[in-house]
N, C-alpha and C positions, 0 to 999 in steps of 0.2 A: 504494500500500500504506500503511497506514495505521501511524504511527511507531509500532516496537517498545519504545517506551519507556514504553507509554500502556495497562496490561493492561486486557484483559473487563475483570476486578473493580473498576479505579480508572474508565476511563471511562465519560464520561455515556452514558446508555443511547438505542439508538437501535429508534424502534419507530413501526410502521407502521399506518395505518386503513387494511385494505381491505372492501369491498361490491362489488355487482351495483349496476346501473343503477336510478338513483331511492332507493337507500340511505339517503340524506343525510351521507354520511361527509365530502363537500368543505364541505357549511356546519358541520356538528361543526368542522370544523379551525379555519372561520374564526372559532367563539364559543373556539374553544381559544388562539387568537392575541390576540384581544381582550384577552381573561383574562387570560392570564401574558405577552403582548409579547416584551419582547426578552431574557426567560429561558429562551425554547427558538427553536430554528432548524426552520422548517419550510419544506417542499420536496412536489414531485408528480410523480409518475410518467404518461408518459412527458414527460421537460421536467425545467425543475430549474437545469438550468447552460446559457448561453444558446446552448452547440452541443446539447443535448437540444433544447430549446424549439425549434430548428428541424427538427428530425427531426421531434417531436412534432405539428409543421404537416403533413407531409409524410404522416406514417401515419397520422392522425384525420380531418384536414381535405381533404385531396386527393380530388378527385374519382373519381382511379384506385384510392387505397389499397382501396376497398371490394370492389374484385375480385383484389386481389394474391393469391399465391401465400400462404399460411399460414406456411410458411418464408422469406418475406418480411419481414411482420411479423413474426414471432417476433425475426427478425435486426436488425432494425431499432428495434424494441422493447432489446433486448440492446444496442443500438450506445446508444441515449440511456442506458440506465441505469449503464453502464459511464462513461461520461462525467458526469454528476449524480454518481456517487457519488466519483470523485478528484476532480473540480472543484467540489462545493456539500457534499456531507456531510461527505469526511473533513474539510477544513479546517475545519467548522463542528464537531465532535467535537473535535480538536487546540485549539482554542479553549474548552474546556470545557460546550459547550453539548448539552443533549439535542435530539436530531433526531427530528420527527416528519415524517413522511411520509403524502400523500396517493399510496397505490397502488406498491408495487415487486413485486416478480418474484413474489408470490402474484396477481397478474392476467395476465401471461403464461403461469402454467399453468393456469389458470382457464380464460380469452378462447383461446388458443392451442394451448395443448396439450391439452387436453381436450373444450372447447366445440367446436374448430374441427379438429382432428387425430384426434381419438380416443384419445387416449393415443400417435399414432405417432412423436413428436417429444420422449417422454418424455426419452430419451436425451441428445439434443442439448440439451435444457434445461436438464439436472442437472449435463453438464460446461459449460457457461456458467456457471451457479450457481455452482460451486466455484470460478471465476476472478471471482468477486466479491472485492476487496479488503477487506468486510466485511460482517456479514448482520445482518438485523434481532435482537434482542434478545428482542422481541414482535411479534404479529401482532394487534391487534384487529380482529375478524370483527364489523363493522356488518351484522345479515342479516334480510334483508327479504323477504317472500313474492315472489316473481319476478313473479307477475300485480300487485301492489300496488305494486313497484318500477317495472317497465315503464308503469303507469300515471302515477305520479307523474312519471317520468323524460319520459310526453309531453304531461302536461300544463305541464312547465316547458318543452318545446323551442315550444308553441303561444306562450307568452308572450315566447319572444325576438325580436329586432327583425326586421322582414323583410330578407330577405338575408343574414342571418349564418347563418354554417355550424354546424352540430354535430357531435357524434361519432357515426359512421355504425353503431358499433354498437347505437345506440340504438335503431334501426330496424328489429335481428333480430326474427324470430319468437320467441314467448313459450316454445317449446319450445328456442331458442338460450339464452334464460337462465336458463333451468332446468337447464338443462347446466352454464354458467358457475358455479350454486349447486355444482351435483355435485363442477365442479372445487375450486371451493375448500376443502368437505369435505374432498377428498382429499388435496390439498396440505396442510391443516394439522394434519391426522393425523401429520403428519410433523416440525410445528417446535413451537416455543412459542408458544401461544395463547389468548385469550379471546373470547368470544361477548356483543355485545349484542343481544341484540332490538329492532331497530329496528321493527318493527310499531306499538309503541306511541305516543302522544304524546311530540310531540317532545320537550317538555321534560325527557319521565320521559328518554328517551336521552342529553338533553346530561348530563344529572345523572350518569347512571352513567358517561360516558364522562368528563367530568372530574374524577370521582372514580377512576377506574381511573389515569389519567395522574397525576396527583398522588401517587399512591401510590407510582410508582414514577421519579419527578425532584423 
């Protein structure tokens, strides 16, 4: 739990970039970290604090995760993000730093509860939600056509080395991520948020996304 000492209005603000596959929202972060360094603390979803980062082996990279059970993942999803957030956020918050995040619980109801469940896991998501020790501040929606995302997403898996693994989502059918789009609609209807259009030249994207972040750290 995050020190009572420390309200919403004085602490630094904590906020998240999420997208669909092939977004570019992981390289946005890494031109975000360039830029500002060690004035903001950034972390990724699933992973973060280094008992995440092995879950996060375990549900991306394992060979079995891609047939698990939906309440599987979602659980296991839930188990690194609970641990990343008392072991890598709040301390990094309690230290004065804004925390950006690559990916938190707007992709588990995206990927999970909507993409992968139907809505049926709504329930079990929302009370994990509320046993979050603290929740985004914002949500930046990098959003990319699903067919123009899932392209870019495997033209970058064709140029990784041979034998390294990927995220086995990548490999859905184009009708999977256009679902994953739908969930995130839906989810952020619900918290506070902003939309880039990532469709564009990249450059036009990092501009408004660094612009948007500055604004508010």
């Amino acid at each position: 739990m995050i020190s009572p000492f420390i309200s919403k209005k004085k602490r630094p603000p904590f906020i998240v970039i999420e997208g669909g596959e092939g977004s570019g929202k992981s390289s946005l972060l890494i031109v975000l970290k360039d830029e500002l360094g060690d004035a903001i603390f950034t972390t990724r979803e699933p992973g973060g604090s280094p008992y995440a980062e092995a879950i996060r082996e375990a549900t991306l990279k394992n060979p079995l995760a891609k047939d698990a059970p939906v309440e599987t993942t979602l659980c296991l999803m839930f188990a690194a993000r609970f641990d990343n957030t008392k072991n890598a956020i709040i301390p990094a918050i309690e230290t004065g730093k804004p925390v950006i995040a690559d990916r938190y619980d707007a992709s588990s109801y995206a990927y999970n509860v909507w993409a992968q469940s139907g809505d049926s896991l709504a329930k079990i998501f929302w009370d994990l939600r509320e046993r979050l020790a603290i929740k985004p501040d914002l949500y930046i929606f990098v959003d990319v056509d699903s067919k123009e995302g899932v392209r870019r997403a495997h033209s970058r898996n064709q140029s990784l080395l041979q034998g390294k693994q990927y995220d086995h989502f990548d490999n859905r059918e184009i009708k999977f991520h256009e679902k994953v789009r739908q969930g995130y609609l839906k989810f952020f209807a619900k918290v506070p948020h902003i939309v880039i259009d990532a469709n564009r030249p990249l450059e036009e994207v990092k501009k408004d996304f660094i612009a948007e972040i500055r604004k508010r750290i």
